[in-house]
SEGUKE-210548 format. One line per 10 residues: number of its first residue (from 1); their letters; for each residue x, y, z of N, C-alpha, C. Coordinates in nm, 4 decimals. Layout:
BEGIN
NUM	A	X Y Z X Y Z X Y Z ~ ... $
END
This chain:
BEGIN
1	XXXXXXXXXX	-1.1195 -1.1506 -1.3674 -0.9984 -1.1607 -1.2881 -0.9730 -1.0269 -1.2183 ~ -0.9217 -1.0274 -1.0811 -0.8893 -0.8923 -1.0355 -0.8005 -0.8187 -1.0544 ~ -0.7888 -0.7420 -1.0444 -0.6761 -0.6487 -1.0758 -0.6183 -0.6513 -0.9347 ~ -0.4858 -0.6702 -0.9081 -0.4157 -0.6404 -0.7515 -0.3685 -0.5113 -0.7522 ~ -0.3552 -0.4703 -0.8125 -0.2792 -0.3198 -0.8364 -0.3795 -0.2146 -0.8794 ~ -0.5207 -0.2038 -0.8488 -0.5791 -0.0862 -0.8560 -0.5639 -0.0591 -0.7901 ~ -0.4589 0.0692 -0.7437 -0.4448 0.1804 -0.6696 -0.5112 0.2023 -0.6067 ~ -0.6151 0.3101 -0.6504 -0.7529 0.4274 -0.5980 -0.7929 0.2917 -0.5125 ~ -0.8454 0.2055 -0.5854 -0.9578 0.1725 -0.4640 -0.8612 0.0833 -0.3658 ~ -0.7603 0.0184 -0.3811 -0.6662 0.0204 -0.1820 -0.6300 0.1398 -0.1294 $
11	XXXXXXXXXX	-0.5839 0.2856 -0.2298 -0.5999 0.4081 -0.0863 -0.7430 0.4090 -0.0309 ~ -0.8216 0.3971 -0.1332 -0.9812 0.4377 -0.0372 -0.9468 0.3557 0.0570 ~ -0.9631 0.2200 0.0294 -0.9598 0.1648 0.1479 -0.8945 0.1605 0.2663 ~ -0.8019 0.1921 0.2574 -0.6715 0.2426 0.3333 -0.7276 0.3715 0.4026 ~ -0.8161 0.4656 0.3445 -0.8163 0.5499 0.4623 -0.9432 0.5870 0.5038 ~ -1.0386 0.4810 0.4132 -1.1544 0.4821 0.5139 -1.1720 0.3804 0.6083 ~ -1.0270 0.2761 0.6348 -1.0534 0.2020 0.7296 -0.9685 0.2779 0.8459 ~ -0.9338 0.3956 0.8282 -0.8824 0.4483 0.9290 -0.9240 0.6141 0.9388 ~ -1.0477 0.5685 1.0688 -1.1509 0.6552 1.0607 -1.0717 0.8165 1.1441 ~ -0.9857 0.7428 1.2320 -0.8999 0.8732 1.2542 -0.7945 0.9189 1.2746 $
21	XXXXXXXXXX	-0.7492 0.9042 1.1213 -0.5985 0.9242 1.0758 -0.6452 1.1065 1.0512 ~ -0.5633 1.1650 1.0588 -0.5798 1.3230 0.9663 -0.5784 1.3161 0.8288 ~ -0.6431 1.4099 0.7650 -0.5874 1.4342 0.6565 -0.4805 1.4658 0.5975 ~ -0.4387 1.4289 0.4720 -0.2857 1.4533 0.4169 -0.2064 1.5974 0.4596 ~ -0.3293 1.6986 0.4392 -0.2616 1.7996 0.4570 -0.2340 1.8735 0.6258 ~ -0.3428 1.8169 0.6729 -0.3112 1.8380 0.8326 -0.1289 1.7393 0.8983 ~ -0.1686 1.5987 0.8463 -0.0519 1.5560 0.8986 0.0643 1.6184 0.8094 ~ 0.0664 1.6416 0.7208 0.1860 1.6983 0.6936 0.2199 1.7969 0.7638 ~ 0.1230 1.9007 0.8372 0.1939 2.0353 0.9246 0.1867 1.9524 1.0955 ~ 0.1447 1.8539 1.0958 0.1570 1.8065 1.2268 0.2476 1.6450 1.2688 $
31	XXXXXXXXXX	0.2989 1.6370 1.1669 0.4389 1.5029 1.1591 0.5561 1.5208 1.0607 ~ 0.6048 1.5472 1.1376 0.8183 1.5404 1.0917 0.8533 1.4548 0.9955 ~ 0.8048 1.3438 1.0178 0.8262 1.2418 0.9261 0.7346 1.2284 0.8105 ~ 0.6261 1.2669 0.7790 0.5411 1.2451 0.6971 0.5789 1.3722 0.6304 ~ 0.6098 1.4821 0.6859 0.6631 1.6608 0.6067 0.7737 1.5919 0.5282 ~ 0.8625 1.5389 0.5861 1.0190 1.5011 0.5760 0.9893 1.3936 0.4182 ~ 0.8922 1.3009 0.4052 0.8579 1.2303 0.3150 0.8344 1.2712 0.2403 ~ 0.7232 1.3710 0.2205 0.6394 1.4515 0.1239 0.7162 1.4938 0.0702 ~ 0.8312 1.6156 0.1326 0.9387 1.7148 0.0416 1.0175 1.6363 -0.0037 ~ 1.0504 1.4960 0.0387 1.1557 1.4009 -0.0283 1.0746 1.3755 -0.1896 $
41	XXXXXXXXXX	0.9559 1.3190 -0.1800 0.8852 1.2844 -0.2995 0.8570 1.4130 -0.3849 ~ 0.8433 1.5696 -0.3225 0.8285 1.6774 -0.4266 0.9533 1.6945 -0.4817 ~ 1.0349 1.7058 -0.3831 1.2067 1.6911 -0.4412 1.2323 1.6453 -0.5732 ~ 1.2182 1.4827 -0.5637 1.2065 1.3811 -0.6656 1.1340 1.4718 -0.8058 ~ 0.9864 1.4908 -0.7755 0.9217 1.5271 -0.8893 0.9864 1.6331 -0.9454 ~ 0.9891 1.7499 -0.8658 1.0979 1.8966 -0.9412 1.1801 1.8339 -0.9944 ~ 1.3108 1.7505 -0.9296 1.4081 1.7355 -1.0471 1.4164 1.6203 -1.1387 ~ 1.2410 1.5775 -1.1850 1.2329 1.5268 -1.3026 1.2763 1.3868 -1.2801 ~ 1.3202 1.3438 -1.1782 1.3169 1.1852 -1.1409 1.2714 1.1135 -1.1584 ~ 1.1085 1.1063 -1.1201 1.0087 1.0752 -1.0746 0.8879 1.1442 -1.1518 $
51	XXXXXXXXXX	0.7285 1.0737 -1.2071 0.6143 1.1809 -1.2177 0.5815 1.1196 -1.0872 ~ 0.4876 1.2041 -1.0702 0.3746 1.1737 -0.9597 0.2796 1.0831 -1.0112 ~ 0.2510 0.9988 -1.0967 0.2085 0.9061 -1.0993 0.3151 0.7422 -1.0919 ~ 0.4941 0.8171 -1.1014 0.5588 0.6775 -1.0473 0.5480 0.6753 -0.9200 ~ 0.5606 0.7623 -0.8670 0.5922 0.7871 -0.7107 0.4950 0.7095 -0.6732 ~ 0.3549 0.7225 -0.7033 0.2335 0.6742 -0.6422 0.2368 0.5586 -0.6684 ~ 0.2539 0.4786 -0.7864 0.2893 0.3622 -0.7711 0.3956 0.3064 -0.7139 ~ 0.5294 0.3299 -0.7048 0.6222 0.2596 -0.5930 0.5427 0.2907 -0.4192 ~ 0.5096 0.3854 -0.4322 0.4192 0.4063 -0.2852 0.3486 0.2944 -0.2367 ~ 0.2370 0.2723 -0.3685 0.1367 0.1063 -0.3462 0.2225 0.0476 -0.3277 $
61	XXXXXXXXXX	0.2926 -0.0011 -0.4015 0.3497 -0.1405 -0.4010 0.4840 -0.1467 -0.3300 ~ 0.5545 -0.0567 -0.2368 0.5719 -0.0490 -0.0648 0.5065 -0.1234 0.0114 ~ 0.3574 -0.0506 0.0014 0.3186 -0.1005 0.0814 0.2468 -0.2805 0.0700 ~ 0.2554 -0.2939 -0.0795 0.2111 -0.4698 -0.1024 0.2843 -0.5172 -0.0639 ~ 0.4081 -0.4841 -0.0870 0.5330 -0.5580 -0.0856 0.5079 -0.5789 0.1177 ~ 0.5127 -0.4600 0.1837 0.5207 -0.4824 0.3411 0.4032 -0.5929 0.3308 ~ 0.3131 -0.5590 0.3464 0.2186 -0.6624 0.2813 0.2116 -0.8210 0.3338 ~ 0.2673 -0.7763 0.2122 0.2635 -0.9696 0.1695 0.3956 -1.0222 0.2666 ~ 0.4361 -0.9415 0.3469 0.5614 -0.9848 0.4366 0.5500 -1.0142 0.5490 ~ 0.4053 -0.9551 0.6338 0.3639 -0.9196 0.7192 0.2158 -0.9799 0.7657 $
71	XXXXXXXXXX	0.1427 -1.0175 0.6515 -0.0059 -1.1206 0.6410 0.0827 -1.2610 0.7091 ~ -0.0361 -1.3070 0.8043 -0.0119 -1.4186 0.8201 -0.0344 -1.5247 0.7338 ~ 0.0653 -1.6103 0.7117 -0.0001 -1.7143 0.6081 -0.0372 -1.8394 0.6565 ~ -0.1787 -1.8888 0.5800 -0.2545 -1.9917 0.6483 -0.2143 -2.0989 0.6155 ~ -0.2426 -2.2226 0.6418 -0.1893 -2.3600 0.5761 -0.3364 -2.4423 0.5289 ~ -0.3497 -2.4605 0.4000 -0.5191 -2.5298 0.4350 -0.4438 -2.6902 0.4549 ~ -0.5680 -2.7383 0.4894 -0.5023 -2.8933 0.5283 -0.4977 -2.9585 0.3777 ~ -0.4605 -3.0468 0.3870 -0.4174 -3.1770 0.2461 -0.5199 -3.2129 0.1887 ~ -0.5853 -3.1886 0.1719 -0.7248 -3.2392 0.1172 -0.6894 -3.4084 0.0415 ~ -0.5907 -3.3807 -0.0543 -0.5380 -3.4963 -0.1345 -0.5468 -3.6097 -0.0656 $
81	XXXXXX	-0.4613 -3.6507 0.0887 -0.5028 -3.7570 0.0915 -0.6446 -3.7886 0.1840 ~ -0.7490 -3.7436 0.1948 -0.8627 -3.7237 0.2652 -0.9593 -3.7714 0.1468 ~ -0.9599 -3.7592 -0.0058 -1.0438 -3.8061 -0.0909 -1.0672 -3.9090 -0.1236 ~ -1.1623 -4.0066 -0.1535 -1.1450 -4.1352 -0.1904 -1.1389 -4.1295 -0.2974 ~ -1.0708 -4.2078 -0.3469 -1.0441 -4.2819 -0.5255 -1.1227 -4.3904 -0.5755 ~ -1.1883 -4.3126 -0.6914 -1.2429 -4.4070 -0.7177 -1.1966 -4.5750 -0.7682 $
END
């Protein structure tokens, strides 16, 4: 059975399907909003809120949650009445 919530391997995937995003530490000195995020989440960790391993998980599952909000959903057809009975 899969696991939906292994982390590591949806960031990999997440940023090797995005061949040219910057790195963490470049965009942080080159986006307002991503600086502005980061010090919000170190914030958190200094005053003991948060570890950095919750953070990282509400982080994933942000983004499942957008996710699963945002996937189109398919319809398969009825199969049921298409079968014959024996």
């Amino acid at each position: 059975m899969r696991n939906y919530f292994d982390y590591s391997q949806i960031a990999d995937q997440a940023i090797s399907s995005s061949p040219n995003r910057l790195a963490p530490e470049d965009r942080y000195q080159r986006d307002p909003m991503f600086r502005t995020l980061v010090d919000m989440m170190e914030q958190q960790i200094h005053l003991g809120n948060y570890t950095p391993t919750e953070l990282r998980e509400a982080a994933i599952l942000a983004a499942l949650i957008h996710e699963s909000h945002t996937l189109r959903r398919y319809v398969l057809p009825n199969i049921e009445n298409t079968l014959e009975r024996p």
